[in-house]
C-alpha positions in Angstrom: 0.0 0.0 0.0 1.4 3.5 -0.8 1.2 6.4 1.3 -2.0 7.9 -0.5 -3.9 4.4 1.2 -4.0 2.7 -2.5 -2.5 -0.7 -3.3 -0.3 -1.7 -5.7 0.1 -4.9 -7.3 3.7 -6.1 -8.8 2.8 -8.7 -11.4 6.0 -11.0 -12.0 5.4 -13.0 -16.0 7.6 -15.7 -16.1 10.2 -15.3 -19.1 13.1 -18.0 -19.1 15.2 -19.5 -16.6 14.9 -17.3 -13.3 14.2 -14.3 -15.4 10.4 -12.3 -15.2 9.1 -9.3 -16.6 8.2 -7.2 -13.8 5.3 -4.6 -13.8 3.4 -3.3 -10.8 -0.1 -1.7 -11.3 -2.3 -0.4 -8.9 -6.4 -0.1 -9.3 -8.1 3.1 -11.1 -11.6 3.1 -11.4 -11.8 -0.9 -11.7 -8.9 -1.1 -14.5 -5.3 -1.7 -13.6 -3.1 1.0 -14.8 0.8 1.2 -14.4 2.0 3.0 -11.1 5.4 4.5 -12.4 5.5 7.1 -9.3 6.2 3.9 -7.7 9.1 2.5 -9.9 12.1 4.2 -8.0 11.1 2.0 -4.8 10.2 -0.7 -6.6 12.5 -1.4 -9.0 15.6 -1.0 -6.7 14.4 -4.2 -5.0 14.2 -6.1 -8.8 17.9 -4.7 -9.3 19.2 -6.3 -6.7 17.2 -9.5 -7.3 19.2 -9.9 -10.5 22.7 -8.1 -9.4 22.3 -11.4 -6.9 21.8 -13.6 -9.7 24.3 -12.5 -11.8 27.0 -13.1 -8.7 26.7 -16.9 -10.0 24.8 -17.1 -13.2 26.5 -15.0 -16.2 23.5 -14.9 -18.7 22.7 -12.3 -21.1 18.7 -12.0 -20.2 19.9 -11.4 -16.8 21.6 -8.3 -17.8 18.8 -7.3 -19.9 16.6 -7.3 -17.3 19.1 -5.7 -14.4 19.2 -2.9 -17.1 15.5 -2.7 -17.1 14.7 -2.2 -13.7 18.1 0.2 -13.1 16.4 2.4 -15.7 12.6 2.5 -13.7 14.8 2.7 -10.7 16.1 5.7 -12.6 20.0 4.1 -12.4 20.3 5.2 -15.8 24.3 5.3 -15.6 24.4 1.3 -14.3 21.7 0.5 -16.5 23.3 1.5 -19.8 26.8 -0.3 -18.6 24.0 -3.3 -17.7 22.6 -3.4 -21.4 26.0 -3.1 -22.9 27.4 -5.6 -21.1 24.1 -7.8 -22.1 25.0 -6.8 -25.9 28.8 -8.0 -25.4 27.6 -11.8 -25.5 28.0 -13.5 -29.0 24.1 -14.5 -28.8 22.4 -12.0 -26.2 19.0 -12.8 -25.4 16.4 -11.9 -25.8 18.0 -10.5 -28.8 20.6 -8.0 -30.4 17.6 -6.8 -31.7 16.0 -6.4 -28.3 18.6 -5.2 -26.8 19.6 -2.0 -28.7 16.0 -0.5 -28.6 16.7 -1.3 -24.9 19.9 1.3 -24.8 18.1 3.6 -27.0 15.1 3.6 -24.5 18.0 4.1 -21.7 19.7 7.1 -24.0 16.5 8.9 -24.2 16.1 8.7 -20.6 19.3 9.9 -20.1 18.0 12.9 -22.6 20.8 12.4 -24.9 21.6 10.1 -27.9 25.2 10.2 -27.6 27.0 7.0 -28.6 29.8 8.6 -26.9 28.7 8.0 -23.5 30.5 5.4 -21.5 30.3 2.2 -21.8 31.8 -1.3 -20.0 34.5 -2.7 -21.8 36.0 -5.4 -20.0 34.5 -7.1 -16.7 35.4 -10.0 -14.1 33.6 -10.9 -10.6 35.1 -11.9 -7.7 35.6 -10.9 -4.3 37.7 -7.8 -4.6 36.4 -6.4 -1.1 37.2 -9.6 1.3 33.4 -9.6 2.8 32.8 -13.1 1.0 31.0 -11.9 -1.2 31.2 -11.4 -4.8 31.8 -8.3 -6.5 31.5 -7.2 -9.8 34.1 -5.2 -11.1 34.8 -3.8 -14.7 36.3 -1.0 -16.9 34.2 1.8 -18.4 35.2 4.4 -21.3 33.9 6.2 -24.4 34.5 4.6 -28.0 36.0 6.2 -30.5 34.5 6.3 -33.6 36.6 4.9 -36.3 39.4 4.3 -34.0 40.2 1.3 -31.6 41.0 4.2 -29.3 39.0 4.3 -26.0 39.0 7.7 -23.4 38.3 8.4 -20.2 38.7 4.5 -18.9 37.7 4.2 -15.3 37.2 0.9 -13.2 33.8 0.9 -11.4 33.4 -1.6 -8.6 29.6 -2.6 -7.7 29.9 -3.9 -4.7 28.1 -6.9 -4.3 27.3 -6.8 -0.4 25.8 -2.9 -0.4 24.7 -2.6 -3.7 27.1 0.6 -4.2 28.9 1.6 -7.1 32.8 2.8 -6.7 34.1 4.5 -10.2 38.1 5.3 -9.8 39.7 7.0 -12.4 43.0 5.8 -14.1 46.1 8.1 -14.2 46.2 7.0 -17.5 43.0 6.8 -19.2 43.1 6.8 -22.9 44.4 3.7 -24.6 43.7 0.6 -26.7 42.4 -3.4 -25.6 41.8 -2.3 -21.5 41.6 -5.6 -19.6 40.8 -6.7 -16.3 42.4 -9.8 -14.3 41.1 -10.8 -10.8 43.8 -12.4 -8.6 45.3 -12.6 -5.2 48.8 -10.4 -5.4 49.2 -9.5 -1.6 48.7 -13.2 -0.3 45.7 -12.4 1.5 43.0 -14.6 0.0 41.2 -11.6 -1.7 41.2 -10.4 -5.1 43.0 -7.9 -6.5 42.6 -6.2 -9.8 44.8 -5.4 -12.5 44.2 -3.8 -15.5 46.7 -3.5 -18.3 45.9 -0.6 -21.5 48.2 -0.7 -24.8 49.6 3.0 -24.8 49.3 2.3 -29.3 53.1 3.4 -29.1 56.3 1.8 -30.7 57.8 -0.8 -28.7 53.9 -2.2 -27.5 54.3 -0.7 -24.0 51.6 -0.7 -21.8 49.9 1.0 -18.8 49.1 -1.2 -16.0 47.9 -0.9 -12.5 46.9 -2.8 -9.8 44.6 -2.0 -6.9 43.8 -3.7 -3.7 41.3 -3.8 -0.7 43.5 -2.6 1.7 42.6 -0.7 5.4 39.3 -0.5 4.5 39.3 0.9 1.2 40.7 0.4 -2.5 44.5 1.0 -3.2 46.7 1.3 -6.1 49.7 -0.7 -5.5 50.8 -0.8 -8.6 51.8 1.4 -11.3 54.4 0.8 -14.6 54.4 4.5 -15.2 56.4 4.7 -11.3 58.4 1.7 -12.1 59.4 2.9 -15.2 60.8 6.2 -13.8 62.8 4.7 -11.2 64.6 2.2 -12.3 67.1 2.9 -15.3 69.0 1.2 -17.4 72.1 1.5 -19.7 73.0 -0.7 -22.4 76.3 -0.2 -24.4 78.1 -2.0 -27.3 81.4 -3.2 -26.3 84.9 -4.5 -28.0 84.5 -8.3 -29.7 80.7 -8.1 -30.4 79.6 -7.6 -26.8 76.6 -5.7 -25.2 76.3 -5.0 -21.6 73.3 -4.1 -19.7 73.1 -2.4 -16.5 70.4 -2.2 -14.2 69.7 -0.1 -11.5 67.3 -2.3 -9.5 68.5 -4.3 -8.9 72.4 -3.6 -9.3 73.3 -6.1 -11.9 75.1 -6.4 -15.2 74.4 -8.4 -17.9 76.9 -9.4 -20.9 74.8 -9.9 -24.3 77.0 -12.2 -27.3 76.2 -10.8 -30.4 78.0 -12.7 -32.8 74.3 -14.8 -33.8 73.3 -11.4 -35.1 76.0 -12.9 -38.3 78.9 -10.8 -40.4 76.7 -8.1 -42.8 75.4 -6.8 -39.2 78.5 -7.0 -37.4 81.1 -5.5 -40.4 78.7 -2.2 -40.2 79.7 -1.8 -36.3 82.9 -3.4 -35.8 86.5 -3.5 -37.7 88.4 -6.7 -38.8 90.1 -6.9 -35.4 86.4 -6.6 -32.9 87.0 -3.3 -31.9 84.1 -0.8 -32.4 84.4 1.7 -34.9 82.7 4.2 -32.7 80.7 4.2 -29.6 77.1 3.1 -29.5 74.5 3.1 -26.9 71.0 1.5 -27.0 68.4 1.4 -24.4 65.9 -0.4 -22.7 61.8 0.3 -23.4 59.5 0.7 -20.6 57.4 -2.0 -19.8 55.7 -4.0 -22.4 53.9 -7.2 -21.0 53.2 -7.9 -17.5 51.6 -10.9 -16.6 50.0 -12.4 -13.4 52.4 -16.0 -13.1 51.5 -18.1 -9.5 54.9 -19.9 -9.6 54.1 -21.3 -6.3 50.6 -23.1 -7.1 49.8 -21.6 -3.9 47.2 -19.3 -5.3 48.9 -16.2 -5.1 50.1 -14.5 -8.2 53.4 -12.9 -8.8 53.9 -10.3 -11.7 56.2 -11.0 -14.6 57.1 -7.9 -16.6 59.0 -8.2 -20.2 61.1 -4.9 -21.1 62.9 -4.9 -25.2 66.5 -4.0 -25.3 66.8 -2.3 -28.1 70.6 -1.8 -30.4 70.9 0.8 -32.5 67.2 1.3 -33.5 63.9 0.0 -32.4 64.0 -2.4 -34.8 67.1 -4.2 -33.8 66.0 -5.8 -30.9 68.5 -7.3 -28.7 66.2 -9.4 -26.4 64.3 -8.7 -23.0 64.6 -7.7 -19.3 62.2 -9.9 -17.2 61.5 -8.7 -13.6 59.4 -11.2 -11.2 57.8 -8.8 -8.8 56.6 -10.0 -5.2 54.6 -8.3 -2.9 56.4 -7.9 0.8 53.5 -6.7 2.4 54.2 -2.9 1.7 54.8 -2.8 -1.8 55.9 -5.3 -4.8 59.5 -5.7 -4.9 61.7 -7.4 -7.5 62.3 -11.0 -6.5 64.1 -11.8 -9.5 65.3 -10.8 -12.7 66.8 -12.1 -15.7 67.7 -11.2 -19.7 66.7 -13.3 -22.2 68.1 -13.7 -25.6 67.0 -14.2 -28.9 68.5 -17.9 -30.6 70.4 -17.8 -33.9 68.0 -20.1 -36.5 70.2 -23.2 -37.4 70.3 -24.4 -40.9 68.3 -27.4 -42.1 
């Protein structure tokens, strides 16, 4: 019953698997008429119905129909990331169809038919907040049109325990193929959450964070852009086709053979007698792969970041730097690292 004495009356039609269309009516001189001054109330109650759903049952209609009862609940925002997210399946239900008059219907809510409004690229669920209860977390951002390029990327965490949404913006927020793993890093049987975004520049570097549910709130406790400023390397061409590499953390040196790299290469560098006919410095890029490795089988993850060594040019690639980072319980530390090489191809 409603404050103005009248009853309503929420009719749940039974669609497929735990799935209804929901509509609640109230009586109007004897015919049933919809009660939309009721939806806000409502319809919060038949979000949360399928946000609990969705914490072990992936489907597309449940999407659809989270979306459709954020947007009478007036959650316009989470109900157009909720209807793309039901339009990122390869078969969404009830169709694609379907679906995109369902965003439109959203748009127009919104009062805008921008297609450049945000929208969830990349999502995972697990329990990124250590209440034991799963979470859904994913990556937002506007499209570009004609361009693989996406701007203003922000992770959004809707937690699954209060129903609330947390959006935290990236340092770095404009990039190409944003992705989301969900992993224990710290050791303490919660997910973490890194995200990794291809910066589109030579070399295939990458942005990459990772943040964790720390002191009662989310952290960043990772970030390339910091490693990358702090620790330095030098790489130099030496006498009888040699290349050393020095890093600064941690404090090693590494000796590089070059002779696989075969005479046309070397004669353009080096005289007769494998002394250099002039100096020549290359470098190393900032980080281009890092990866989530549980070397342990202990379920939780180290990070395993590959760096080029570069020659002369970008092109003549040298082979990699590979860091295993740890975390120490403050902060993730280099455990180990090591320089691979490329092989020299043997004739048949």
């Amino acid at each position: 019953m409603n404050k103005d004495g009248k009853y309503e009356f929420a009719i749940w039609t039974h669609d497929t698997g735990e799935a209804y269309k929901v509509e609640v009516y109230r009586v109007d001189k004897n015919n049933l008429v919809q009660t939309k001054d009721v939806y806000p109330y409502y319809f919060k109650k038949v979000a949360a119905y399928y946000e609990k759903l969705l914490q072990t049952n992936d489907y597309s209609y449940y999407w659809y129909y989270l979306a459709d009862a954020q947007m009478k609940a007036g959650e316009l925002d989470q109900a157009l990331a909720s209807i793309d997210k039901a339009l990122s399946f390869s078969t969404p239900y009830p169709s694609k169809e379907v679906l995109t008059e369902k965003r439109q219907e959203i748009l127009n809510h919104l009062g805008t038919t921008n297609s450049d409004r945000p929208v969830v690229i990349d999502w995972a669920m697990g329990d990124v907040t250590g209440d034991g209860v799963q979470d859904t977390v994913y990556l937002s951002g506007e499209m570009t049109k004609g361009s693989p390029l996406w701007k203003n990327i922000t992770l959004v965490i809707l937690n699954g325990k209060t129903n609330m949404y947390e959006s935290i913006p990236l340092k770095e927020n404009m990039g190409y193929n944003p992705t989301i793993f969900l992993g224990d890093f710290t050791g303490n049987h919660v997910d973490d959450i890194q995200i990794v975004i291809d910066t589109g520049g030579s070399g295939g570097t990458i942005y990459a964070y990772v943040f964790a549910f720390l002191d009662g709130e989310m952290k960043q406790i990772f970030d390339t852009d910091v490693y990358n400023e702090h620790s330095k390397y030098e790489v130099n061409y030496r006498d009888h086709y040699k290349v050393t590499v020095n890093s600064s953390n941690p404090k090693k040196e590494y000796t590089l053979d070059l002779m696989y790299k075969g005479e046309e290469y070397l004669s353009e560098i080096y005289n007769k007698d494998g002394t250099l006919k002039e100096p020549i410095e290359g470098w190393v890029d900032p980080i281009s792969g890092l990866y989530p490795v549980d070397y342990a089988r202990d379920g939780t993850y180290e990070l395993l970041s590959y760096q080029e060594i570069a020659g002369r040019y970008h092109a003549d690639a040298l082979g990699y730097v590979q860091n295993e980072w740890k975390w120490d319980g403050q902060e993730f530390v280099v455990n180990r690292q090591s320089v691979s090489i490329f092989g020299k191809d043997l004739n048949a």
